[in-house]
C-alpha angles and dihedrals in degrees: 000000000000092000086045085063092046095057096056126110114241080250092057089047084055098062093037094052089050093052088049092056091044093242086139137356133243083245088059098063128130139144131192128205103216116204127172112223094225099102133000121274117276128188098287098057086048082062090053096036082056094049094057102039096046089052085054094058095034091071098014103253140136132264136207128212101210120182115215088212092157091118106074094174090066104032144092148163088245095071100037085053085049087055100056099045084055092054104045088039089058083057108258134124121211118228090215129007102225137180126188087227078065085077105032094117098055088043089057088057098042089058097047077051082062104042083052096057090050087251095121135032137191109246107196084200129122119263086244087054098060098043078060095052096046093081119205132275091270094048133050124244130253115246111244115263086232088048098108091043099148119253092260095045100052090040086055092046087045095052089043086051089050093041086055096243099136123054122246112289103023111098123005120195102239137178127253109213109123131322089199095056119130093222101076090213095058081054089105096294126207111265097178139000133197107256110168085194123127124250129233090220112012099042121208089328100110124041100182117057130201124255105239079245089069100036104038097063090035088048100051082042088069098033088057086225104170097195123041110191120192134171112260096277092076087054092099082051106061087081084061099039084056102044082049097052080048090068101050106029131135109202093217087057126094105248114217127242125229109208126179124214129177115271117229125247127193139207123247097017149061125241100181111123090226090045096051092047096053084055084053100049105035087059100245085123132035093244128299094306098058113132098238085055121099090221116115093245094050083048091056097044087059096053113264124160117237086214084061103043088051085047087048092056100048093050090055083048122191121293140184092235137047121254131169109251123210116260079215099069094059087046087060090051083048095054097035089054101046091038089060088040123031128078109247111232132175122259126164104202096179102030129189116177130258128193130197098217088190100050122090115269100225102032118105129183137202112222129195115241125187115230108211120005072203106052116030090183089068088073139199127298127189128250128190128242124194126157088279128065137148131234130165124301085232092056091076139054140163109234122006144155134268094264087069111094099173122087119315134169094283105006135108141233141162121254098223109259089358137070139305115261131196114211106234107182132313141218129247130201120221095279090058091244115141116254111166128013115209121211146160118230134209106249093196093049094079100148110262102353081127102242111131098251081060086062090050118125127223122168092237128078112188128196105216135177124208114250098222106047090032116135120222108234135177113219116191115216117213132180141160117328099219129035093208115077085221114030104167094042094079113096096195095052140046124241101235082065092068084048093128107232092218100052092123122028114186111211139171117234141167124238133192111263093255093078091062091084097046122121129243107260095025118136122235130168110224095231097257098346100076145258120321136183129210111235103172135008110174088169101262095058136031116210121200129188115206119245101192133313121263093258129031086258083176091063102054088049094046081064100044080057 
């Protein structure tokens, strides 16, 4: 039981601390995950989606998916279509699907409530204006000149805003808490603004929106959520979540509860919304799912696993102060998870022929390949064999030491579940590049016929795929998006300028026939090349999209750096 405490995040001993003073019941519970429809979801909200919604399994209660959707002029159903794909996708199932726009109405009454206790007020200033007015965190701020407006008037000015009488940017609805207060936020903060924008939900009903400052503690009021849980920059607006729950709030009611915890960063990428759509709309990437992105649905396409990525998030665990955390160490979750549960095939992505000189030219066999040494379940499957094959141009070599244990002119490897090859001699273009490779093979050597030269060992093992049922493939080959760990950390420099030029290589490849029947979006490890998805099959060509590579090759040049 003790070790069982110990293990818990600080957010974990919150709620529990809470349970134990009876401040909620387990019954009470209820968490929100809280997205604003303005982009699709990227790596760091999977940290937070996995958050909630462990928490809600973890004690069994129920979680909301709330759209902030109180900015029109940024949002859109597509990304709110986009959302919810990403969170049923990771594996997870809301409770409710809410919107603040679901409660604009009751947050329009709540803030005449407030004009009419003397607690908001309309200021007909410039933005700019205001900002002036705020002061700094050393010096107090000036009082609005419209400050002291009287109840009926600033009702009046509020109803004519709603009713879309006054054009954007000339009155805002604000509070009116303390202009010498040492939190910045508490210094008389927006409430609503005039925004002639449609909605994506509403329509052209409301002209004036909410701030998220308004909305976000009025929202998990009705929603009864009893832990709100943000990343570390909401921290400085806990003092104003609470001041606006004050002035709302049943005491019969469960008040919710606003909690901060650290936001992840991650090496070799960007995860800010406005960063991410600038990739997107300057071309450097092929829209927000593209496989290089960070976003959820890029991650898919590319062949992550959900499981990892929740596993992902539990191992980097939940802190009370941003870090940068290692792109590497998803990549590991990535590879853990597809090595225990995908089938191995064989794929050459870079072939040069080879031909058995000493194999019948007709003949063809059908060999039996096990699909995974980690899941027998997963079965065998046939593959054929004939006198010509491919492997990879990097698998032979001339001359080489004694350290190379692929083909070389008179040595010896195994073709994997098939049989061991001497390379005899090969032949060159013009260029002197190497275009077929000649060898004899051991016809008693067939991998596990249980003759003794099956048994034999050589020091190679070699993936192959057989020329004349071969299936022309094109692999895409994707990598970081960025050369640089923190792209966007360098004041001298943008961060498009760290954007890496061979992040994607298109090649044409061959495959072994099996994969003609695969489905689009099926899983496969390239034996001793990496972890590919399919991510089209129309039934002349095959497309695959590359996971991660078999080993963290990033790592191993970052220290040669």
């Amino acid at each position: 039981m003790e070790e069982a405490k110990r293990s818990l995040n600080f957010i974990e001993h919150i709620i529990e601390e809470d349970l134990s003073q009876s401040n909620c019941s387990k019954e009470s519970l209820r968490f929100r995950f809280p997205p604003e429809p303005n982009g699709y979801l990227h790596i760091g909200h999977a940290s937070s989606i996995c958050l909630n919604f462990g928490l809600g399994n973890k004690y069994n209660a129920p979680v909301n998916l709330r759209f902030d959707d109180t900015n029109p002029s940024k949002e859109e159903q597509e990304f709110v279509d986009s959302i919810k794909a990403d969170v049923s996708w990771l594996g997870f199932q809301w409770a409710e699907e809410c919107y603040a726009s679901d409660y604009f109405d009751q947050l329009y009454i709540w803030a005449e409530d407030l004009i009419s206790k003397g607690l908001a007020y309309v200021d007909s200033q410039s933005a700019d204006d205001i900002a002036a007015q705020k002061g700094t965190p050393t010096t107090a701020g000036i009082f609005s000149p419209f400050r002291d407006r009287s109840i009926q008037e600033n009702l009046d000015l509020f109803r004519e805003m709603k009713a879309g009488k006054h054009t954007e940017g000339t009155h805002v609805l604000r509070a009116k808490i303390e202009m010498s207060s040492s939190n910045m936020l508490m210094r008389d903060p927006i409430l609503y603004r005039i925004m002639h924008k449609h909605h994506h939900r509403t329509g052209d009903k409301w002209s004036i929106y909410p701030m998220y400052d308004w909305a976000h503690g009025q929202s998990d009021y009705i929603e009864q959520i009893s832990h709100s849980l943000c990343t570390l920059e909401f921290a400085m607006h806990r003092e104003l979540y609470d001041w606006c729950l004050d002035q709302i709030i049943d005491p019969s009611k469960l008040r919710p509860k606003q909690r901060e915890f650290a936001r992840r960063n991650f090496s070799h990428t960007v995860v800010s919304k406005r960063k991410l759509l600038q990739l997107v709309n300057e071309k450097y990437v092929d829209g927000w799912d593209d496989p290089r992105m960070p976003t959820i649905s890029g991650m898919r396409r590319r062949g992550y696993p959900p499981l990892a990525i929740q596993k992902f998030a539990e191992a980097i665990g939940i802190a009370k102060r941003e870090n940068v955390v290692d792109l590497s160490v998803l990549e590991y979750h990535v590879r853990e998870e597809l090595n225990r549960t995908v089938p191995r095939v064989m794929v050459v992505l870079d072939p040069v022929k080879v031909v058995i000189t000493n194999y019948p030219e007709d003949k063809v066999e059908w060999l039996e390949a096990e699909n995974s040494p980690e899941d027998p379940t997963l079965g065998s499957r046939s593959i054929p064999f004939s006198r010509e094959f491919y492997i990879e141009k990097a698998d032979f070599k001339e001359e080489a030491n004694r350290k190379f244990f692929r083909l070389k002119l008179g040595g010896e490897v195994r073709l994997k579940n098939a049989y061991i090859i001497k390379a005899e001699s090969c032949i060159k273009d013009e260029d002197g590049n190497i275009t077929e490779i000649h060898c004899t093979y051991d016809p008693k050597s067939l991998s596990g016929s249980g003759t003794p030269e099956s048994e034999r060992k050589v020091k190679g093992t070699l993936h192959w795929v057989a020329a004349n049922t071969a299936v022309e493939t094109e692999v895409r080959l994707y990598d970081r998006l960025f050369t640089d760990p923190t792209p966007d950390a360098h004041k001298d420099k943008d961060f498009l300028d760290f954007v890496n030029p061979n992040s994607l290589e298109i090649i044409k490849s061959y495959a072994e026939p099996s994969l003609k029947e695969a489905k689009a979006g099926t899983s496969f490890q390239f034996q001793r090349m990496g972890y590919f998805v399919l991510e089209e099959n129309n039934g002349k060509q095959l497309i695959f999209n590359r996971t991660v590579g078999l080993r963290d090759s990033w790592a191993k040049l970052e220290q040669k750096e």
